[in-house]
PyMOL Python script that loads the backbone (N, CA, C, O; Angstrom):
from pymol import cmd

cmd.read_pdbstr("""\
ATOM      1  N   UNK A   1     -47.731 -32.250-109.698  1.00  0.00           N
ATOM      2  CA  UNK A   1     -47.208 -33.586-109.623  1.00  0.00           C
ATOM      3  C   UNK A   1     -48.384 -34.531-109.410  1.00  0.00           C
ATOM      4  O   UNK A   1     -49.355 -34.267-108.702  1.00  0.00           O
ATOM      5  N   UNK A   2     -48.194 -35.691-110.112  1.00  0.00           N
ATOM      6  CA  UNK A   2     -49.476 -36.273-109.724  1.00  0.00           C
ATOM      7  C   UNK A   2     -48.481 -37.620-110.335  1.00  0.00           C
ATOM      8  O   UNK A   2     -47.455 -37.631-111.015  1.00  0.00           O
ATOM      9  N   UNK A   3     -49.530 -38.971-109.589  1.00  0.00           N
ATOM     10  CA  UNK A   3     -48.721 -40.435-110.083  1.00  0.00           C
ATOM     11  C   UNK A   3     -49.857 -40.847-110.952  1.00  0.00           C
ATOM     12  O   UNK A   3     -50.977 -40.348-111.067  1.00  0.00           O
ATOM     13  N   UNK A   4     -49.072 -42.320-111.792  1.00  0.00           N
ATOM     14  CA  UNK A   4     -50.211 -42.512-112.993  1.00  0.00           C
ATOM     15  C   UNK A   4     -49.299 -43.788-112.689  1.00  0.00           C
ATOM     16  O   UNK A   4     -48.077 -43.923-112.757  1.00  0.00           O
ATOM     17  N   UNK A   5     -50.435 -44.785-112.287  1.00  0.00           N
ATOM     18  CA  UNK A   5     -49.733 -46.259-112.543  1.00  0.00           C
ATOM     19  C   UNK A   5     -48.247 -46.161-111.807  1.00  0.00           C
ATOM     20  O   UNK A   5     -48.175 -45.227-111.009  1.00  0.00           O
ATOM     21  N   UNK A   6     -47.092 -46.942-111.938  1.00  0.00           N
ATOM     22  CA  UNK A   6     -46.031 -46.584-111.610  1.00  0.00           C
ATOM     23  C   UNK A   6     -44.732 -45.702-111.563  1.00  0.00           C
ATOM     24  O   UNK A   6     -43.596 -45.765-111.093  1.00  0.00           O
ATOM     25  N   UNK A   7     -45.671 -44.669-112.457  1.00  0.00           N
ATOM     26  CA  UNK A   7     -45.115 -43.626-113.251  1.00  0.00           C
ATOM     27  C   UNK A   7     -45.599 -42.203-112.187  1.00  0.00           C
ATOM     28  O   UNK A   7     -46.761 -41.943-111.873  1.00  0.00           O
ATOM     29  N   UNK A   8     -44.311 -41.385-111.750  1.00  0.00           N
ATOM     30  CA  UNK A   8     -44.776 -40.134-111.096  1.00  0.00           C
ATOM     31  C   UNK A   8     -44.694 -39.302-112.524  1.00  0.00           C
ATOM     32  O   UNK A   8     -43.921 -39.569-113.444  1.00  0.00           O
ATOM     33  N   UNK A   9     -45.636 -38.267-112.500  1.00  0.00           N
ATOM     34  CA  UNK A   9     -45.489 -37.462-113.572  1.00  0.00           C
ATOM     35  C   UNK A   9     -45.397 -35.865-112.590  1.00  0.00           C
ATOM     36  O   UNK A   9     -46.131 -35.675-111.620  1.00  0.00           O
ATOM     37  N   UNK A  10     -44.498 -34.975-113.014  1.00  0.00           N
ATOM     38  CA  UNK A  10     -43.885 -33.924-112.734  1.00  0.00           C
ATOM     39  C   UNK A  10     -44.256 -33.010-113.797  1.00  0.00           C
ATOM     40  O   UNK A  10     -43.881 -33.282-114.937  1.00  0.00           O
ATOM     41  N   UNK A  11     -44.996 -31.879-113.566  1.00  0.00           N
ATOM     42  CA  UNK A  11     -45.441 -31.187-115.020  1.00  0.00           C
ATOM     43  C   UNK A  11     -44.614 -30.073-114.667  1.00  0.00           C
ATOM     44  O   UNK A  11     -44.947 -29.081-114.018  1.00  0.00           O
ATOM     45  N   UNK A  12     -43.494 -30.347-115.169  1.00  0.00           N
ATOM     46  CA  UNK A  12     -42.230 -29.043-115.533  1.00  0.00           C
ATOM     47  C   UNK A  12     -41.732 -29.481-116.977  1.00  0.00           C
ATOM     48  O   UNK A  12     -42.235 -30.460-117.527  1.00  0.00           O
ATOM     49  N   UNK A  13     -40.816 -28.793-117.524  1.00  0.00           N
ATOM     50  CA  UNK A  13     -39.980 -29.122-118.478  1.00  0.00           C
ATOM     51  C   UNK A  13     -38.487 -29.132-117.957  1.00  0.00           C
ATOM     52  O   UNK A  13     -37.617 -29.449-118.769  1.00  0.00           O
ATOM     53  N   UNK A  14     -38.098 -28.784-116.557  1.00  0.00           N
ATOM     54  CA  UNK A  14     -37.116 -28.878-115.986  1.00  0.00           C
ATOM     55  C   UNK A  14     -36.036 -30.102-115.543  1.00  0.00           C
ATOM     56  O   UNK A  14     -35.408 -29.998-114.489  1.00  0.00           O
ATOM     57  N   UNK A  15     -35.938 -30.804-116.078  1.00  0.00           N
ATOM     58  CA  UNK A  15     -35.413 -32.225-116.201  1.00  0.00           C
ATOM     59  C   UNK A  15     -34.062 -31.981-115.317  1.00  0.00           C
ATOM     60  O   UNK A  15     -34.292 -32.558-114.254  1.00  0.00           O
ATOM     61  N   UNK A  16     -33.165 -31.579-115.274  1.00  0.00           N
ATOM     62  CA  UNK A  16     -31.979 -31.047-114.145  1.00  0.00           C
ATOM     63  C   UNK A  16     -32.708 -30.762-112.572  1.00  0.00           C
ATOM     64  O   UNK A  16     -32.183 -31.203-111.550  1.00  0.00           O
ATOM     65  N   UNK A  17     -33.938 -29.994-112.559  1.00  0.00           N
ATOM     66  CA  UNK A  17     -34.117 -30.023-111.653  1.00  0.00           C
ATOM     67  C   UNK A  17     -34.876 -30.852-111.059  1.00  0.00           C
ATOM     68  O   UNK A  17     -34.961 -30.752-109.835  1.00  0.00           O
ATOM     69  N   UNK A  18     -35.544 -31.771-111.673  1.00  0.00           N
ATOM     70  CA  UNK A  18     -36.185 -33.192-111.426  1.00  0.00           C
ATOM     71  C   UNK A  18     -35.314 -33.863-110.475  1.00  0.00           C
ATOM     72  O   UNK A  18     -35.459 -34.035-109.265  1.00  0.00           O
ATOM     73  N   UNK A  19     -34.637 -34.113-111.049  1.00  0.00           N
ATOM     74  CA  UNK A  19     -33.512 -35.181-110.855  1.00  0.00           C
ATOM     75  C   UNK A  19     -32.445 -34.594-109.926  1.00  0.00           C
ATOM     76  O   UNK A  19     -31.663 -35.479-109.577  1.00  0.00           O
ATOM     77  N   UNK A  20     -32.125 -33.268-109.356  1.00  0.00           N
ATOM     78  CA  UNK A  20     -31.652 -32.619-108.403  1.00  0.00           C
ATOM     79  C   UNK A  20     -32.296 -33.230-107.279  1.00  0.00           C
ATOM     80  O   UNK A  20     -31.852 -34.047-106.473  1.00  0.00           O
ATOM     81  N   UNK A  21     -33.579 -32.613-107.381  1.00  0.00           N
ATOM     82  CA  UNK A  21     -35.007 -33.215-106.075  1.00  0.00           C
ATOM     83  C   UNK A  21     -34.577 -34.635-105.820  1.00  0.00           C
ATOM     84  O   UNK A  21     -34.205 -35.067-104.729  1.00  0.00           O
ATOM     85  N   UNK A  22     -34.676 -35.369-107.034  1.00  0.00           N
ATOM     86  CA  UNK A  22     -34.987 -36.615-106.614  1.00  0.00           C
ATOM     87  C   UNK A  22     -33.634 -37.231-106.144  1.00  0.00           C
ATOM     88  O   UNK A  22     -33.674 -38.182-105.363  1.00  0.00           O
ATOM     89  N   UNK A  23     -32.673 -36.837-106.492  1.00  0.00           N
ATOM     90  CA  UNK A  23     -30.911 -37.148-105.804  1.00  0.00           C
ATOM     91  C   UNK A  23     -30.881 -36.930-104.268  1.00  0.00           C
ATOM     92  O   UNK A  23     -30.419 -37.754-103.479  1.00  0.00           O
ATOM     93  N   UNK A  24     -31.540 -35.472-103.851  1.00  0.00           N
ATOM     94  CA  UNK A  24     -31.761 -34.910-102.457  1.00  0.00           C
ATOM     95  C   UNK A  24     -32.352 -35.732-101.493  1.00  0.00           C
ATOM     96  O   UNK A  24     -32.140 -35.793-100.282  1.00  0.00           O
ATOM     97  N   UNK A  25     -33.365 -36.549-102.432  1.00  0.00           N
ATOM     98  CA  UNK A  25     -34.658 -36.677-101.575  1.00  0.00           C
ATOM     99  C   UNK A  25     -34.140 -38.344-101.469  1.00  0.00           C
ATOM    100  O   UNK A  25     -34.978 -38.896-100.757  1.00  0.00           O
ATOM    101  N   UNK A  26     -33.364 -39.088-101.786  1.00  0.00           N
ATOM    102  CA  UNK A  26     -32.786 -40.606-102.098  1.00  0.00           C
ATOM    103  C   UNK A  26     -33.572 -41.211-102.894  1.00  0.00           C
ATOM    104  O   UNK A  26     -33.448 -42.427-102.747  1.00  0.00           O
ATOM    105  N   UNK A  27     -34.525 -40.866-103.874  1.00  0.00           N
ATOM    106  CA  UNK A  27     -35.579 -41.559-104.819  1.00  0.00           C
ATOM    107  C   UNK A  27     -34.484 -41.541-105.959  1.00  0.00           C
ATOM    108  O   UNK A  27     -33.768 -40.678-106.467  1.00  0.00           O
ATOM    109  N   UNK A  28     -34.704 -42.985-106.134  1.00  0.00           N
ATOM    110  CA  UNK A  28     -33.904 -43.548-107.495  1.00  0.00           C
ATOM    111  C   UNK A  28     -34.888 -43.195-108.459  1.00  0.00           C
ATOM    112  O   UNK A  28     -35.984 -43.750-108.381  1.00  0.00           O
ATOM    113  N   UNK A  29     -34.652 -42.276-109.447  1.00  0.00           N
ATOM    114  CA  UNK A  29     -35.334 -42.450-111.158  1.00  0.00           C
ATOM    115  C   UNK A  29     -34.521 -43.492-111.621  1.00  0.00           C
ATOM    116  O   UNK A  29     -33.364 -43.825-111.367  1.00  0.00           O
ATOM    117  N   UNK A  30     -35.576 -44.023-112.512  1.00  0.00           N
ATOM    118  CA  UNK A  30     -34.784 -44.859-113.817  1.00  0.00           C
ATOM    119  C   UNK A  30     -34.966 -44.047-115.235  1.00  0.00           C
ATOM    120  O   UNK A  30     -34.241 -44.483-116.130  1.00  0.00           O
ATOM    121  N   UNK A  31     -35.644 -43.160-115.523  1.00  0.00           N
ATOM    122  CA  UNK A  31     -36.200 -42.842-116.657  1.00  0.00           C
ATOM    123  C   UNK A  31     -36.803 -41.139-116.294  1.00  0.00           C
ATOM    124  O   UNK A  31     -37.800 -40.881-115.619  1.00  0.00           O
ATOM    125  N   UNK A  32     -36.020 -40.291-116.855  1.00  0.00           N
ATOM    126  CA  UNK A  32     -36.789 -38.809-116.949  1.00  0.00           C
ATOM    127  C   UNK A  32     -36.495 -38.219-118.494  1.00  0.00           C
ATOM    128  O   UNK A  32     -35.480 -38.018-119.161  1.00  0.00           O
ATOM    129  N   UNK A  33     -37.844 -38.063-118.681  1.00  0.00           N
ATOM    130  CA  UNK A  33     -38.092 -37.406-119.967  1.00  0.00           C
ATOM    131  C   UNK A  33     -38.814 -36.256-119.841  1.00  0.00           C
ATOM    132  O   UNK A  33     -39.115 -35.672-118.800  1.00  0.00           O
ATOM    133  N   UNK A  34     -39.055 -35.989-120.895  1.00  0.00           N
ATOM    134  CA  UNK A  34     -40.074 -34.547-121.625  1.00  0.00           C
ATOM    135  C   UNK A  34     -40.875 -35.012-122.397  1.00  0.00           C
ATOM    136  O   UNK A  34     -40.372 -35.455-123.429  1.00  0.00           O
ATOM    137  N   UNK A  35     -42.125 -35.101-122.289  1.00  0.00           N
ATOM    138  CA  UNK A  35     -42.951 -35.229-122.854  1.00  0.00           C
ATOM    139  C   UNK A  35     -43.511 -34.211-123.437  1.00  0.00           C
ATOM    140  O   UNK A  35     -43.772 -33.157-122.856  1.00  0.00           O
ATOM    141  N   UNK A  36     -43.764 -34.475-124.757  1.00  0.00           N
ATOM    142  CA  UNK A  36     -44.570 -33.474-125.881  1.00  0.00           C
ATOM    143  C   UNK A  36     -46.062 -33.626-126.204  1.00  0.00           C
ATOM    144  O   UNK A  36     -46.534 -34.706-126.560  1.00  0.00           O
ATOM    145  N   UNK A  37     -46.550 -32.873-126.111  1.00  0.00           N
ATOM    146  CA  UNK A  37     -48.184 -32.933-126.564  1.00  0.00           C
ATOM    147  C   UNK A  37     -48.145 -32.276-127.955  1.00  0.00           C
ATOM    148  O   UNK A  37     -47.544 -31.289-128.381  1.00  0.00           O
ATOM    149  N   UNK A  38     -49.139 -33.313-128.618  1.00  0.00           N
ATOM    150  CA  UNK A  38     -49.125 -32.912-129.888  1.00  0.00           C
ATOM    151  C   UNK A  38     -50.409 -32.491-130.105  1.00  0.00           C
ATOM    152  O   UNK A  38     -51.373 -32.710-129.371  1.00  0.00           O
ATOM    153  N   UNK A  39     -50.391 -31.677-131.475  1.00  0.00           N
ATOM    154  CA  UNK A  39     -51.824 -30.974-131.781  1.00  0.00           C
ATOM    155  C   UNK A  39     -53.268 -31.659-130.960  1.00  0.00           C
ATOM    156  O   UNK A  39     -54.107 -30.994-130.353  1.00  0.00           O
ATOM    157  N   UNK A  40     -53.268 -33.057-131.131  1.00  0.00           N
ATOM    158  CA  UNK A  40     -54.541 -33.330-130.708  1.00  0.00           C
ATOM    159  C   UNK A  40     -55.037 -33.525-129.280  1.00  0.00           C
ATOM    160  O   UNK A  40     -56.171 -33.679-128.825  1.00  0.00           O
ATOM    161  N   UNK A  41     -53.779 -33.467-128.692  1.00  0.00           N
ATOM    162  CA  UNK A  41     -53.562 -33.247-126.831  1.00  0.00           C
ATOM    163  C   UNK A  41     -54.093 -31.685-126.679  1.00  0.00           C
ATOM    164  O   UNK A  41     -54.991 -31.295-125.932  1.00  0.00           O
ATOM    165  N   UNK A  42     -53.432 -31.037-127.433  1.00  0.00           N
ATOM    166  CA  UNK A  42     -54.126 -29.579-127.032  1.00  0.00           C
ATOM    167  C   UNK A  42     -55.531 -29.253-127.046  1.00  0.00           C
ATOM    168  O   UNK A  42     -56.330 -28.714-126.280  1.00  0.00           O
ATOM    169  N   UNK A  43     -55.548 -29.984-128.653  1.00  0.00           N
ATOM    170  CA  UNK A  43     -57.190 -29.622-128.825  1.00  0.00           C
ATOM    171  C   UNK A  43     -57.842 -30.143-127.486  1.00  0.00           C
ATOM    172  O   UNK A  43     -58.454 -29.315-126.812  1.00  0.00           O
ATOM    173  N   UNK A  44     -57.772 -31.280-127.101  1.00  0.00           N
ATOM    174  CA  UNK A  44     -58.403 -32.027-126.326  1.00  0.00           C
ATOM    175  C   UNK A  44     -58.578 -31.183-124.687  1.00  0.00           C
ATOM    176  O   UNK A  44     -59.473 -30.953-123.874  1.00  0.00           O
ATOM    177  N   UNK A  45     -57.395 -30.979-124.821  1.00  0.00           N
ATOM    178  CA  UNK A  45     -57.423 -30.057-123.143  1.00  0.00           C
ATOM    179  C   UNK A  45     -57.700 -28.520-123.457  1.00  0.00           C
ATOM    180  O   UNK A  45     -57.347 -27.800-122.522  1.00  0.00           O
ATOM    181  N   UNK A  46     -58.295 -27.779-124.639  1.00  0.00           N
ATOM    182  CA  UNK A  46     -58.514 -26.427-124.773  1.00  0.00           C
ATOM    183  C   UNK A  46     -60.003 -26.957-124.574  1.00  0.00           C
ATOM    184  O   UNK A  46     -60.622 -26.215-123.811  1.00  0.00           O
ATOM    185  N   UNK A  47     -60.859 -28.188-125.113  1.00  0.00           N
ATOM    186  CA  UNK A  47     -62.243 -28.613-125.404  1.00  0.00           C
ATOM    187  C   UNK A  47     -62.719 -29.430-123.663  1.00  0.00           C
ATOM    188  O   UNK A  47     -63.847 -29.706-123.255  1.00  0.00           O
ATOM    189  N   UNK A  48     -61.817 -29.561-123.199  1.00  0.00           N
ATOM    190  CA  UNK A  48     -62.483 -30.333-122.085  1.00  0.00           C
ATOM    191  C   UNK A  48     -63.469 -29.613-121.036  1.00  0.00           C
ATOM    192  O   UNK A  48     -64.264 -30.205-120.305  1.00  0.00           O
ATOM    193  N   UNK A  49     -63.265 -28.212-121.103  1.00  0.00           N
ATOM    194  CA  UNK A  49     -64.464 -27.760-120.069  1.00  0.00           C
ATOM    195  C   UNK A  49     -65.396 -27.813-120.889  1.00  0.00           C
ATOM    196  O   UNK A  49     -66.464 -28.304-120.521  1.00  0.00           O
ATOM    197  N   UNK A  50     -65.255 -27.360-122.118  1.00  0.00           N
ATOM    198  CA  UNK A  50     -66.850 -27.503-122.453  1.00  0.00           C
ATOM    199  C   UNK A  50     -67.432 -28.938-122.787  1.00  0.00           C
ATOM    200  O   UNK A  50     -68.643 -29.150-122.832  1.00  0.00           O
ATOM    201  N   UNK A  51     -66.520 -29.856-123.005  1.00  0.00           N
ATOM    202  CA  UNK A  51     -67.109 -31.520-122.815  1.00  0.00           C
ATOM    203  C   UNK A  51     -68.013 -31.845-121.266  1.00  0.00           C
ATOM    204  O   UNK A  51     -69.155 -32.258-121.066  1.00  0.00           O
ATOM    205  N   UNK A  52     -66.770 -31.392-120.239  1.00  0.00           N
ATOM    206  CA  UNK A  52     -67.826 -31.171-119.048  1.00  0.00           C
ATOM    207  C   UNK A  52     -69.057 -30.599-118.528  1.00  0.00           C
ATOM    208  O   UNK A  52     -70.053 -30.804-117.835  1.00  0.00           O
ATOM    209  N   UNK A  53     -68.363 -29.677-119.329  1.00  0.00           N
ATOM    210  CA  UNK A  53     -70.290 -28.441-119.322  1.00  0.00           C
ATOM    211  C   UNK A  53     -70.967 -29.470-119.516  1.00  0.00           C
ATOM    212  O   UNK A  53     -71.394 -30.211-118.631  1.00  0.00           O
ATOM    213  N   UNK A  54     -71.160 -29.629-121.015  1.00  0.00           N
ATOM    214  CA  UNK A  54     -72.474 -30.884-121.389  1.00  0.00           C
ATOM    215  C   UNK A  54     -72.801 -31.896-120.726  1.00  0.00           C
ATOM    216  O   UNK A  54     -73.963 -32.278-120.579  1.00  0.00           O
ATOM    217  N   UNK A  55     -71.744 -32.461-120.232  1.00  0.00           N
ATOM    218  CA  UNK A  55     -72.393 -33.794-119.163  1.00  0.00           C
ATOM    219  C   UNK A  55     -72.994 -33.477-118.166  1.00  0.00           C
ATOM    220  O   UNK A  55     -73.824 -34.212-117.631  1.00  0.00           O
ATOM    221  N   UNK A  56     -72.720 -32.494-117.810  1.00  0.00           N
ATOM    222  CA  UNK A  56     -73.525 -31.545-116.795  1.00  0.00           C
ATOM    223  C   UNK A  56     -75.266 -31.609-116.388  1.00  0.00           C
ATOM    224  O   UNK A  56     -76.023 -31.908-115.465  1.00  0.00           O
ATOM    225  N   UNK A  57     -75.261 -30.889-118.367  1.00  0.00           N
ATOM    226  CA  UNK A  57     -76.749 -30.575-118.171  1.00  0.00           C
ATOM    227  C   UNK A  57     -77.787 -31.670-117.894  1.00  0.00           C
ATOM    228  O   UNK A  57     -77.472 -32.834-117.644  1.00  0.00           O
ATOM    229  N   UNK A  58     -78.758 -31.320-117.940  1.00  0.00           N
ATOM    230  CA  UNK A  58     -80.138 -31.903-117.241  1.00  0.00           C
ATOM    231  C   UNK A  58     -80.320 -33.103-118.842  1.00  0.00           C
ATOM    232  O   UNK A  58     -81.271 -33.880-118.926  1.00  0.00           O
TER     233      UNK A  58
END
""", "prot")
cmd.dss("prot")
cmd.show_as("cartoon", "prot")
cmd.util.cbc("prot")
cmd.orient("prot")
């Protein structure tokens, strides 16, 4: 779980149980989705350690 701007982001695909939590807990959602990553999200997060490596070096 992590927040982004006013937006909590929840990395499940569990949307029932989102919104279970958040009924329990008295946090009003306005908006729960599923978000999809598309081909170039993957690439991007399969390539990011080695983007880091490089900034790394000397």
């Amino acid at each position: 779980m992590r927040q982004e701007a006013a937006d909590l982001v929840v990395e499940t695909a569990d949307t029932e149980r989102v919104a279970a939590v958040a009924v329990r807990a008295g946090v009003a959602v306005r908006e729960l989705f599923v978000r999809r990553s598309g081909l170039e999200d993957a690439f991007l997060a399969a390539t990011a350690a080695a983007v880091r490596h490089r900034a790394e070096l000397p």
